[in-house]
VODOMAR-44722 format. One record per residue (C-alpha): residue number from 1; x, y, z. Coordinates in Angstrom, 3 decimals. Layout:
N
{k->NUM&u->X&v->Y&w->Z};
...
//
This chain:
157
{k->1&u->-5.656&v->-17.342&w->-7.579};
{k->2&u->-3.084&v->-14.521&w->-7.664};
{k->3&u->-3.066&v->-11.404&w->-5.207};
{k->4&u->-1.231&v->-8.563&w->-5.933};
{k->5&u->-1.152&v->-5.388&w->-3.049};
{k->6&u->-0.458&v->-2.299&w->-4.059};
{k->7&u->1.204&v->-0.017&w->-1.077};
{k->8&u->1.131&v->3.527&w->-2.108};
{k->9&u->3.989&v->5.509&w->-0.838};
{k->10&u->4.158&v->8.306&w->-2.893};
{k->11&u->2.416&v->11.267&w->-1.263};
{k->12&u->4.180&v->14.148&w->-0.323};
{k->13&u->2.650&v->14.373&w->3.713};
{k->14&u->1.675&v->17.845&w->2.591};
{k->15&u->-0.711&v->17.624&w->5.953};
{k->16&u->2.235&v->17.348&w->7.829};
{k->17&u->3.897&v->20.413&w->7.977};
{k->18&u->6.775&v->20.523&w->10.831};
{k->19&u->8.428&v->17.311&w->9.417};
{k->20&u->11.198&v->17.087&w->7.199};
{k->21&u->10.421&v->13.400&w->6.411};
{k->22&u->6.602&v->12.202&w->4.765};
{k->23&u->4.638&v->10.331&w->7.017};
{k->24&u->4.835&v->7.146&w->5.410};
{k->25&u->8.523&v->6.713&w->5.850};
{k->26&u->8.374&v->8.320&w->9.663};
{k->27&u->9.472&v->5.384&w->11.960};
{k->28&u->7.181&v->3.907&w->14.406};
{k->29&u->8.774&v->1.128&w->17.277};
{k->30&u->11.693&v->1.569&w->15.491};
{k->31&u->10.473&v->0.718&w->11.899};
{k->32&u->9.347&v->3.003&w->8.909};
{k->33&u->5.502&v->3.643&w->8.574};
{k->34&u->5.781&v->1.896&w->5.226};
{k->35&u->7.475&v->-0.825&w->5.864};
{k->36&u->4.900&v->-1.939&w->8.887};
{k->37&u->2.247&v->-1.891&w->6.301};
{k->38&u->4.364&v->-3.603&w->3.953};
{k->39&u->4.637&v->-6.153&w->6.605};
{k->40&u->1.353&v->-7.127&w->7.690};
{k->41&u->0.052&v->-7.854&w->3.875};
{k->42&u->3.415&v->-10.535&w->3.830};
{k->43&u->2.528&v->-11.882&w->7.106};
{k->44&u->-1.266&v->-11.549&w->6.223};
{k->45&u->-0.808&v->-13.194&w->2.546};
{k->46&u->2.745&v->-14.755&w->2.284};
{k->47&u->2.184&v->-15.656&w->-1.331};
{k->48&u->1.008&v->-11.926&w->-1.954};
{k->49&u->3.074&v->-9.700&w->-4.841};
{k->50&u->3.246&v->-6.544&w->-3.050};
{k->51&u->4.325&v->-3.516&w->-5.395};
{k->52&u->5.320&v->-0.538&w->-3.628};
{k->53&u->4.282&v->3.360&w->-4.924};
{k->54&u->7.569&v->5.433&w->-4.255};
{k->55&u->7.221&v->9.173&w->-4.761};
{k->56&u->8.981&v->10.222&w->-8.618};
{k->57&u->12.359&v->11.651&w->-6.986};
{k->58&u->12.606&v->8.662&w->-5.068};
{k->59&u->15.820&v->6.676&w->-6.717};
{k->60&u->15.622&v->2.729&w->-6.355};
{k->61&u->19.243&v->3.110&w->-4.704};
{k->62&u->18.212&v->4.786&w->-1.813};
{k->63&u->14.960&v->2.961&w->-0.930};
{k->64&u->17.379&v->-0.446&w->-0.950};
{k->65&u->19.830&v->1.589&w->1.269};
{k->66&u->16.806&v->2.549&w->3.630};
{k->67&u->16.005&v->-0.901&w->3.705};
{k->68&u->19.637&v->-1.635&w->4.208};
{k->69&u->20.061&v->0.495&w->7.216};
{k->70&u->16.327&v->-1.343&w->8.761};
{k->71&u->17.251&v->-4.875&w->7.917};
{k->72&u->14.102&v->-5.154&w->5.637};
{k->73&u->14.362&v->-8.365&w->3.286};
{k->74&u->10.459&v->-8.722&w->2.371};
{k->75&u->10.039&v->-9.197&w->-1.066};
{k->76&u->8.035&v->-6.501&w->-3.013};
{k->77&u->8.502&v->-4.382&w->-6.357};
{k->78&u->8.965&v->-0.838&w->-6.533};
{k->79&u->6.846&v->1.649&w->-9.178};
{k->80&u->7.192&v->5.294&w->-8.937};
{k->81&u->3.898&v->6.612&w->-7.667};
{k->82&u->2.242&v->9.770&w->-9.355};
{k->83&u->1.775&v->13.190&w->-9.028};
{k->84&u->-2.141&v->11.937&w->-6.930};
{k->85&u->-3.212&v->9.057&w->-5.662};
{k->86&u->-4.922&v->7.795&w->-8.958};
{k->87&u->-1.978&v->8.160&w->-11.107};
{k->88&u->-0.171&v->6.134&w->-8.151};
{k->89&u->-2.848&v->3.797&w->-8.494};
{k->90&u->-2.868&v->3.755&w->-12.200};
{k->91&u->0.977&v->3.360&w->-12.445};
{k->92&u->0.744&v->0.261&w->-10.052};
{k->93&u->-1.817&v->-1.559&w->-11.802};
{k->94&u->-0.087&v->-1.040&w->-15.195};
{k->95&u->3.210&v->-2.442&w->-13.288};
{k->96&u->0.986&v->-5.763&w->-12.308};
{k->97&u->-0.547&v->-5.729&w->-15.973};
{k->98&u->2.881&v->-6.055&w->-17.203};
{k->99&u->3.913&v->-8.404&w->-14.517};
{k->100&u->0.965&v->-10.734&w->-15.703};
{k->101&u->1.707&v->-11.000&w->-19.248};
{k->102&u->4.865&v->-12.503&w->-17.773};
{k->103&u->2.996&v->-15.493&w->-16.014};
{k->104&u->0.740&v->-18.456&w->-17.085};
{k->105&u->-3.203&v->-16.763&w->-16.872};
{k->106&u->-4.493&v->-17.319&w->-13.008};
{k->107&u->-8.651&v->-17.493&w->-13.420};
{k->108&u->-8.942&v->-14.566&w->-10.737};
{k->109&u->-6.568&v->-11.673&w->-9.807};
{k->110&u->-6.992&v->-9.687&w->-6.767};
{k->111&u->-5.480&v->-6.378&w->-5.891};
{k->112&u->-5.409&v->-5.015&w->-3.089};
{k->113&u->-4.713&v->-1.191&w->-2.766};
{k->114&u->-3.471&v->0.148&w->0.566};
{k->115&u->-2.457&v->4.209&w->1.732};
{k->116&u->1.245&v->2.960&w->2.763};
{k->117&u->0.577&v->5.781&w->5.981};
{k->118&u->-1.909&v->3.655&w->7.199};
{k->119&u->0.109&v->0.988&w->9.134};
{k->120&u->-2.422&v->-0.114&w->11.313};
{k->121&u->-4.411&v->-2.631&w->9.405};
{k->122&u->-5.384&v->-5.807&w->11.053};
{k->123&u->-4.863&v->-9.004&w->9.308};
{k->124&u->-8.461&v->-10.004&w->9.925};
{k->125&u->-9.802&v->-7.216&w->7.892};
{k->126&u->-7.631&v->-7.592&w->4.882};
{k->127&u->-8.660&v->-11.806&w->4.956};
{k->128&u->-12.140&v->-10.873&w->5.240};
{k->129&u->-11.777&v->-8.439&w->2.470};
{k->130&u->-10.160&v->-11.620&w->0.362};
{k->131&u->-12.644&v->-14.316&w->1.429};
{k->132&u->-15.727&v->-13.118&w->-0.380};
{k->133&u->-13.676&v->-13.868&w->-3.936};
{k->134&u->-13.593&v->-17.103&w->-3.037};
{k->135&u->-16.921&v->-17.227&w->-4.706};
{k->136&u->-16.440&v->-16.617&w->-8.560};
{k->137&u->-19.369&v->-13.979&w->-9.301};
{k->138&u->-17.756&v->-11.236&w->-6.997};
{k->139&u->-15.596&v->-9.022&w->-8.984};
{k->140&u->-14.650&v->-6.314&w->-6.461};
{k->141&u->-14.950&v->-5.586&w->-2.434};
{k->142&u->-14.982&v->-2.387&w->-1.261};
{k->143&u->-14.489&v->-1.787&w->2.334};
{k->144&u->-15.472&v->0.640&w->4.896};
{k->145&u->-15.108&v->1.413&w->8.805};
{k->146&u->-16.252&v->3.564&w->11.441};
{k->147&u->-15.410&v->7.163&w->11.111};
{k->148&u->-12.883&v->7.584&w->13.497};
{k->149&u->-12.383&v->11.555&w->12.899};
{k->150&u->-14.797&v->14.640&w->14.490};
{k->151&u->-15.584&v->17.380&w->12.407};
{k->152&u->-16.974&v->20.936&w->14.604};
{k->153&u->-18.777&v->23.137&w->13.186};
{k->154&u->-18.269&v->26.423&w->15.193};
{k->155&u->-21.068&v->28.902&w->14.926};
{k->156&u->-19.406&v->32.568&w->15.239};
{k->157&u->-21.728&v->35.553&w->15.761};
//
């Protein structure tokens, strides 16, 4: 079995308007937002290909300086993410198509696709996620969690 994570970096942070810098590469305890969630598919799936979605204008160059300049050494693949998140998506899977043409056939592939501004995923989740593939007849997993955010609807005269 072959896993392949996806970690899409290549949104703009439009949302976040008084920063210079997109949320995903905003540092949290000292480390990028990407590069946490980067980190807990490697420590969560060691053997895991994990392609990374960097925005167009982002040049190779300076993502291996900024992981230079944060001591970064885990293994992953860059792709330049798209204009939305399903051309990022797209673009990534047609990186691990071509990566897989490259290799002897596995009888299941898994790919995992992760928002790289969500650094908070717990290991747990992303192995229970993986476990149900174990058996052969499931062919994807969609997850889901507790709505977290409120949404007011104010009432004005």
């Amino acid at each position: 079995m072959s896993h392949y994570a996806l970690i899409l970096a290549a949104g703009k942070g439009s949302r976040l308007a008084n920063s210079k810098v997109s949320k995903q590469f905003l540092p949290i305890n000292n480390l990028p937002i990407v590069m946490h969630s980067l980190s807990v598919f490697h420590s969560c799936l060691p053997n895991c290909e994990l392609y990374l979605g960097l925005p167009s204008y982002y040049d190779s160059s300076l993502w291996e300086q900024f992981c230079a300049n944060y001591n970064f050494t885990i293994k992953h693949k860059i792709y330049k993410g798209g204009d939305s998140r399903a051309l990022s998506v797209l673009a990534g899977l047609q990186a691990i198509k071509n990566s897989i043409r490259k290799k002897p056939k596995d009888k299941i592939n898994i790919v995992s696709i992760h928002d790289a501004a969500r650094p908070f995923v717990d290991k747990g989740f992303i192995q229970s996620l993986i476990k149900p593939f174990k058996n052969t007849h499931i062919k994807a997993v969609l997850p889901t969690t507790g709505l977290k955010n409120s949404i007011i609807k104010k009432r004005t005269k």
